[in-house]
Kinemage of the C-alpha trace (Angstrom):
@kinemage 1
@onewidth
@group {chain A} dominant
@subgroup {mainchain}
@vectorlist {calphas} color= white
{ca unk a 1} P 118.612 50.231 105.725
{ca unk a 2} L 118.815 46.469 105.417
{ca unk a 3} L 120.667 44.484 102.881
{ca unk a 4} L 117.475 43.434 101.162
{ca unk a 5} L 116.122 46.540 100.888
{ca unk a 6} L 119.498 46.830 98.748
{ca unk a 7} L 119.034 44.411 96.454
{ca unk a 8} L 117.147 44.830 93.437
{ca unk a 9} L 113.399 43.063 94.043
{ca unk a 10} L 113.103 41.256 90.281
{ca unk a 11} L 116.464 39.709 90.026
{ca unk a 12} L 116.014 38.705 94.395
{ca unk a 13} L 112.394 36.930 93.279
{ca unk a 14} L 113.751 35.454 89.799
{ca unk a 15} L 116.911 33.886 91.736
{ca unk a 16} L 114.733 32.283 94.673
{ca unk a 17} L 112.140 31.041 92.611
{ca unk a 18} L 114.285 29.024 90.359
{ca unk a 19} L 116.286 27.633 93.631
{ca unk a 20} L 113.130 26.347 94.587
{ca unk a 21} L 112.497 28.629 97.795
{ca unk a 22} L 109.093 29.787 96.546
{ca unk a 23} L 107.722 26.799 95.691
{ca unk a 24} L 104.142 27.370 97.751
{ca unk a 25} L 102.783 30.833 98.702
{ca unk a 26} L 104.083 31.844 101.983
{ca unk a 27} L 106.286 34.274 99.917
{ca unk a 28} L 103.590 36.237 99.217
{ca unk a 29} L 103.216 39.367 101.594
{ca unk a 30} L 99.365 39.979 102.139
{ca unk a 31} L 99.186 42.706 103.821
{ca unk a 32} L 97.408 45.675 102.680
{ca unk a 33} L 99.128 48.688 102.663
{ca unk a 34} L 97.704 52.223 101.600
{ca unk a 35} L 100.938 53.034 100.193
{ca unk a 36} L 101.693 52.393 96.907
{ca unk a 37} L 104.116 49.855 97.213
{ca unk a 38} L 104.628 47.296 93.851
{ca unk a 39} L 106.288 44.130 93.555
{ca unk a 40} L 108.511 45.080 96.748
{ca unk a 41} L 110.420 42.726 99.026
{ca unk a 42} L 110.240 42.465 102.854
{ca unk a 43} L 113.024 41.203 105.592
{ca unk a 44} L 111.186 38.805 108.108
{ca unk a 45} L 114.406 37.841 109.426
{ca unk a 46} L 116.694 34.932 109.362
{ca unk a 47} L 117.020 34.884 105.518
{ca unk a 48} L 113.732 34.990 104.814
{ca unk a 49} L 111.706 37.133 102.555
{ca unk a 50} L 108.375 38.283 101.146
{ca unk a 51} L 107.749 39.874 98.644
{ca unk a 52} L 104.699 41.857 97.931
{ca unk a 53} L 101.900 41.570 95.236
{ca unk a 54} L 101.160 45.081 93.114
{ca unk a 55} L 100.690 48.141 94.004
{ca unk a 56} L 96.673 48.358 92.887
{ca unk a 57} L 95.286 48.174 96.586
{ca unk a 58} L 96.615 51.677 97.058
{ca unk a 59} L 94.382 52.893 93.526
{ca unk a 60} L 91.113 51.550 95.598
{ca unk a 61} L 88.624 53.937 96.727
{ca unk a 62} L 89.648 54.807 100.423
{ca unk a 63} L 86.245 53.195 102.164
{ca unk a 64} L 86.807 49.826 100.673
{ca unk a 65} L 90.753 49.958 100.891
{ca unk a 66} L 89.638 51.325 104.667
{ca unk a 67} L 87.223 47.871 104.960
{ca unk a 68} L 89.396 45.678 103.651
{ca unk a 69} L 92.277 46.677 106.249
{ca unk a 70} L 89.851 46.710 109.044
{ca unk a 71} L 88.934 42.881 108.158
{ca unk a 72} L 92.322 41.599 107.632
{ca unk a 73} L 93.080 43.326 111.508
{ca unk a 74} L 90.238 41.386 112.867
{ca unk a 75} L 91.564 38.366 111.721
{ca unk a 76} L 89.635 37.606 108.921
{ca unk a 77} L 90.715 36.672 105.100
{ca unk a 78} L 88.931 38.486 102.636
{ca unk a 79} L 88.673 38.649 98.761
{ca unk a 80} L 91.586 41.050 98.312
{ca unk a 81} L 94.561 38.848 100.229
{ca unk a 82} L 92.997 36.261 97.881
{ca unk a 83} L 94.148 37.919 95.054
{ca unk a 84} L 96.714 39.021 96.186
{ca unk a 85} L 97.790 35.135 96.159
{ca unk a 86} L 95.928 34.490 92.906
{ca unk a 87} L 98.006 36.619 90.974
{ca unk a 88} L 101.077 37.176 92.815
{ca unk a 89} L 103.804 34.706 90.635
{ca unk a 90} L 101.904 35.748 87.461
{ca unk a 91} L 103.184 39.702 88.307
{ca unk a 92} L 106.166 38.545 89.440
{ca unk a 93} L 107.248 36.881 86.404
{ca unk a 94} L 105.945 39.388 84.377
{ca unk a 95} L 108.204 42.049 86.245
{ca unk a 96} L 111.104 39.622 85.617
{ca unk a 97} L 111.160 38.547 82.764
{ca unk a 98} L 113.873 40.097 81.615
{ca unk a 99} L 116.354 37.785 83.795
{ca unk a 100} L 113.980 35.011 83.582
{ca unk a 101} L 114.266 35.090 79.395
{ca unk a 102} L 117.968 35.986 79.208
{ca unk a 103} L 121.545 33.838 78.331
{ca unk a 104} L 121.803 33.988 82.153
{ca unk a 105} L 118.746 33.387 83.538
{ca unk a 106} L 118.447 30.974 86.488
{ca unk a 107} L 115.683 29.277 85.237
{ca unk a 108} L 117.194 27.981 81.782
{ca unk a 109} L 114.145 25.609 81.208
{ca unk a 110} L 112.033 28.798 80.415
{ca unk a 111} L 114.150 29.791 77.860
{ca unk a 112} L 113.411 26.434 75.658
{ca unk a 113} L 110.091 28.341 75.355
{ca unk a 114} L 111.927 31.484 74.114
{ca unk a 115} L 113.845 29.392 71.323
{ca unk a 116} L 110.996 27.035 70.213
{ca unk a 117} L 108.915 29.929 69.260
{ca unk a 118} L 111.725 30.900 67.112
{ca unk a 119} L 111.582 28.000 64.837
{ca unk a 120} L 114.442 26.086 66.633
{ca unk a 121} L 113.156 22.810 68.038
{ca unk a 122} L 114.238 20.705 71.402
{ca unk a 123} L 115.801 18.384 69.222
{ca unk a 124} L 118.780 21.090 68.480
{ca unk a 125} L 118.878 21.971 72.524
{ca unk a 126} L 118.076 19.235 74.075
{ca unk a 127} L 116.665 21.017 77.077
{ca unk a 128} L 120.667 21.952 77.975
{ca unk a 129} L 121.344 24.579 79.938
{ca unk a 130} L 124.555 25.732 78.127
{ca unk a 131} L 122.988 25.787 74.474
{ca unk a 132} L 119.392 27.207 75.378
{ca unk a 133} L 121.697 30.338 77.428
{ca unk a 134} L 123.983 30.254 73.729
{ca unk a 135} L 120.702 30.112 71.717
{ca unk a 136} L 118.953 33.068 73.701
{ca unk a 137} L 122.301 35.197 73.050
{ca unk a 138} L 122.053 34.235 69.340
{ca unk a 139} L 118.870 35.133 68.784
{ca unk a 140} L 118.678 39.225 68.135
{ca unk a 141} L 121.344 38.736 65.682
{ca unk a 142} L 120.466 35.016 63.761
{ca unk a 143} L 116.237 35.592 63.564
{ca unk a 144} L 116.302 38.610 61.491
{ca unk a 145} L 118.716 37.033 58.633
{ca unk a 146} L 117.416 33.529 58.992
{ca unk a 147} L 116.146 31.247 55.927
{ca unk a 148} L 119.859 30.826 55.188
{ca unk a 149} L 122.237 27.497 55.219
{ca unk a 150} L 124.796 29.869 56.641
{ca unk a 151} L 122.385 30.949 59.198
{ca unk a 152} L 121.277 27.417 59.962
{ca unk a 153} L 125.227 26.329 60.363
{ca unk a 154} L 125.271 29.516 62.641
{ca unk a 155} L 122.431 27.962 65.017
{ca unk a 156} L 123.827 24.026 64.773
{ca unk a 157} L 127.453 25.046 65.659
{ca unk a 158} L 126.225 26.975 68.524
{ca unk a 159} L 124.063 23.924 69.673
{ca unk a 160} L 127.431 21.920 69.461
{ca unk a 161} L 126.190 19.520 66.392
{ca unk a 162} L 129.295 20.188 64.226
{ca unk a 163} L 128.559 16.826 62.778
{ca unk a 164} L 125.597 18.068 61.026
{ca unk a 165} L 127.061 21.113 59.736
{ca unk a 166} L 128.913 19.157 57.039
{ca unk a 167} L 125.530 17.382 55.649
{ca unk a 168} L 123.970 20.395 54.021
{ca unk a 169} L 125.002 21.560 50.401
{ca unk a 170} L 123.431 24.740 48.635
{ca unk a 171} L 124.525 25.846 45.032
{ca unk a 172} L 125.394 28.987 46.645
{ca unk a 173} L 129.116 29.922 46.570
{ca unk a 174} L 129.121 31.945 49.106
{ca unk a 175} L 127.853 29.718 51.522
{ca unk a 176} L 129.843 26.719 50.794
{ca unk a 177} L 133.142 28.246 51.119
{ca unk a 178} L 134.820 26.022 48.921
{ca unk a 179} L 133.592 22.589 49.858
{ca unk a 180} L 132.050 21.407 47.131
{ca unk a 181} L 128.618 19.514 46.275
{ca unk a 182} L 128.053 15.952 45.976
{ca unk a 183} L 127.967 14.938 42.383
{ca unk a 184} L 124.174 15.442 41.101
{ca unk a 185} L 124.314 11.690 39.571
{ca unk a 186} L 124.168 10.446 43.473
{ca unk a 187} L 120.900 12.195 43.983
{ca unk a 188} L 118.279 9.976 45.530
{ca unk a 189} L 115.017 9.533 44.050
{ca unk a 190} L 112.911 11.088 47.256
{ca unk a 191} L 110.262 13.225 48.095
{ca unk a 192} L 108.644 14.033 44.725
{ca unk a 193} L 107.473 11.696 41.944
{ca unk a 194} L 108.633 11.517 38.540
{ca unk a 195} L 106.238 14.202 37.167
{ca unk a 196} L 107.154 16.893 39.711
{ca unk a 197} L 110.992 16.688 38.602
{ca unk a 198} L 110.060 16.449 34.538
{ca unk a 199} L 107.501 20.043 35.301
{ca unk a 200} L 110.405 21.564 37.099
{ca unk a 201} L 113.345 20.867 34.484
{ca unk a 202} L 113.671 23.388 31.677
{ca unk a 203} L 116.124 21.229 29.827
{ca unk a 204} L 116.255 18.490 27.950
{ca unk a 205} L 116.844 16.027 30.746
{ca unk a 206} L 114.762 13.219 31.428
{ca unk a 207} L 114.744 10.480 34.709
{ca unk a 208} L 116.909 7.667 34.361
{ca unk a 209} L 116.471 5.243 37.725
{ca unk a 210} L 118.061 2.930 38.631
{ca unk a 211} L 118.946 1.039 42.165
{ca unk a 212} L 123.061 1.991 43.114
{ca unk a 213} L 124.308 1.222 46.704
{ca unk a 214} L 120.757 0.129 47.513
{ca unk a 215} L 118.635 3.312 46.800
{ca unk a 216} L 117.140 4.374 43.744
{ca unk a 217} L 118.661 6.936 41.686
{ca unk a 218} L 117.256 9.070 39.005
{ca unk a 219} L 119.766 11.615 37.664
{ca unk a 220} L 121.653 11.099 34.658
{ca unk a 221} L 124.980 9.700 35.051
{ca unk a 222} L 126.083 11.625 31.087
{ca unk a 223} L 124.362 14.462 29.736
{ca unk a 224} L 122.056 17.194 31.191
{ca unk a 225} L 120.765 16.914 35.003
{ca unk a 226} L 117.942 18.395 37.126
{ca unk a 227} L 120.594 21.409 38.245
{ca unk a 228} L 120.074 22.521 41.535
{ca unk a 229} L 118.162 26.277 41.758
{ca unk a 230} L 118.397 29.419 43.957
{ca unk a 231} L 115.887 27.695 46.452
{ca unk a 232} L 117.294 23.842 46.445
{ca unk a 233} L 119.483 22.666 49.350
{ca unk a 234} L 121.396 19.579 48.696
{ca unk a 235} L 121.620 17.403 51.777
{ca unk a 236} L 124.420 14.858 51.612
{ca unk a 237} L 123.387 11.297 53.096
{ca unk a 238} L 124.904 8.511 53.662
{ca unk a 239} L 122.810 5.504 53.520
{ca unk a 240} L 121.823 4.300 56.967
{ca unk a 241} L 122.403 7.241 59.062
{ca unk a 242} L 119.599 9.266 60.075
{ca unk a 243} L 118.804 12.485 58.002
{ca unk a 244} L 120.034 15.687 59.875
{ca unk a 245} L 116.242 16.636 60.480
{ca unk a 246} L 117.212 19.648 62.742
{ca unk a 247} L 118.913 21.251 60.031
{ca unk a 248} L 116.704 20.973 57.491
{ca unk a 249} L 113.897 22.180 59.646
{ca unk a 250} L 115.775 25.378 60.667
{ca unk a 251} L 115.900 26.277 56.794
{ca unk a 252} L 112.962 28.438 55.602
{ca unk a 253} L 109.991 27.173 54.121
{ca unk a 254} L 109.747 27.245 51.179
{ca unk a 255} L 113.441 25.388 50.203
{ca unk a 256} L 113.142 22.284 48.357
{ca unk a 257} L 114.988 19.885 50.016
{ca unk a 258} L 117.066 17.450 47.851
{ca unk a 259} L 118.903 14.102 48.890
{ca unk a 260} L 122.092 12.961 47.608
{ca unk a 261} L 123.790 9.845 48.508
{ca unk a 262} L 127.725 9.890 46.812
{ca unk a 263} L 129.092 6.530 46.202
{ca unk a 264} L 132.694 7.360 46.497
{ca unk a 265} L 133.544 8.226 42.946
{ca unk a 266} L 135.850 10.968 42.251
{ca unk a 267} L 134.429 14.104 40.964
């Protein structure tokens, strides 16, 4: 036995194909076999190897599989080698999928697809190698518990942006382990008008703008404020650095996102 008949056909495909060795369709071994031999590899010597479509040609009744063969040994192509090339990478990556869509697959640009369908976008991973294999290792574990801050931190730090973990602010003790909010007078009026903040308020608490450090504020300085509720995330901001955007969009929903800018005064 030969040492590629000893190595396991997916992971031999997966690995050339993302070298670049199957880039046209030579690979592709066309010839039809009455044995039921699926996605297979063959040694043609020298290092170089096909690999075989599926194993359907053998399921044909015996007079066509019996034509077929006779006009592929005269020399001629017919309509089953041409499907045999038509749908030969489509099986292929089907049948490895499972080391093309893994933390250590060797084609790591497949797994941005993987990750982007589970809510975190290209501006978190960047298309790098390193974070999409950390993301794709993350996943089974973060996507079932997501809608969280803490969940959200989870994904950033393991995208390397620990300088956006330190931007987001819940009114959930648990999540923010002690590091306090923002005072609610630096909020920033943003994203809803007046009305939409007097309809939300139970209290007694009315907007009070005014322009401090350049943006308009609306909360209170004395006296009640809009409090942040179960489903508000406070986003600290400091005025003229961009707004950690992948953050807030790895947050569920239906959070209301709230801006505060702090001034520098002591709590």
């Amino acid at each position: 036995m030969n040492s590629t008949a000893l190595r396991l056909p997916e992971l031999e495909w997966s690995v050339r194909s993302a070298t670049g060795e199957l880039q046209q369709l030579s690979w592709v071994d066309t010839t039809l076999r009455s044995e039921a031999i699926e996605l297979s590899q063959v040694d043609q010597g020298g290092g170089q190897v096909a690999f075989t479509s599926g194993g359907y040609l053998a399921r044909l009744p015996g007079p066509i599989l019996q034509a077929a063969q006779e006009l592929q040994a005269s020399g001629r192509v017919g309509g089953w080698e041409v499907l045999s090339l038509i749908f030969s990478r489509m099986e292929w990556m089907v049948a490895s999928r499972r080391y093309l869509w893994s933390p250590s697959s060797p084609v790591p640009r497949l797994l941005s697809t993987l990750v982007h369908t589970f809510g975190v976008e290209a501006t978190c991973h960047a298309n790098d190698p390193e974070r999409l294999a950390r993301l794709t290792a993350l996943l089974p574990t973060w996507h079932p518990h997501r809608g969280t801050v803490a969940r959200a931190r989870e994904v950033l730090e393991t995208c390397g942006m620990s300088d956006q973990l330190e931007k987001v602010r819940t009114c959930r003790p648990e999540e923010n382990k002690g590091r306090g909010l923002p005072l609610l007078s630096d909020e920033v009026f943003a994203c809803h008008d007046q009305k939409w903040w007097e309809n939300r308020h139970s209290g007694e608490a009315t907007p009070v703008h005014r322009i401090e450090d350049g943006v308009v504020r609306f909360q209170p300085q004395d006296g009640d404020n809009f409090e942040l509720r179960r489903e508000d995330v406070l986003v600290t901001w400091k005025v003229g650095r961009p707004i950690p955007r992948e953050a807030i969009r790895l947050l569920p929903a239906w959070t209301v996102v709230r801006l505060a800018a702090p001034t520098g005064r002591k709590k």
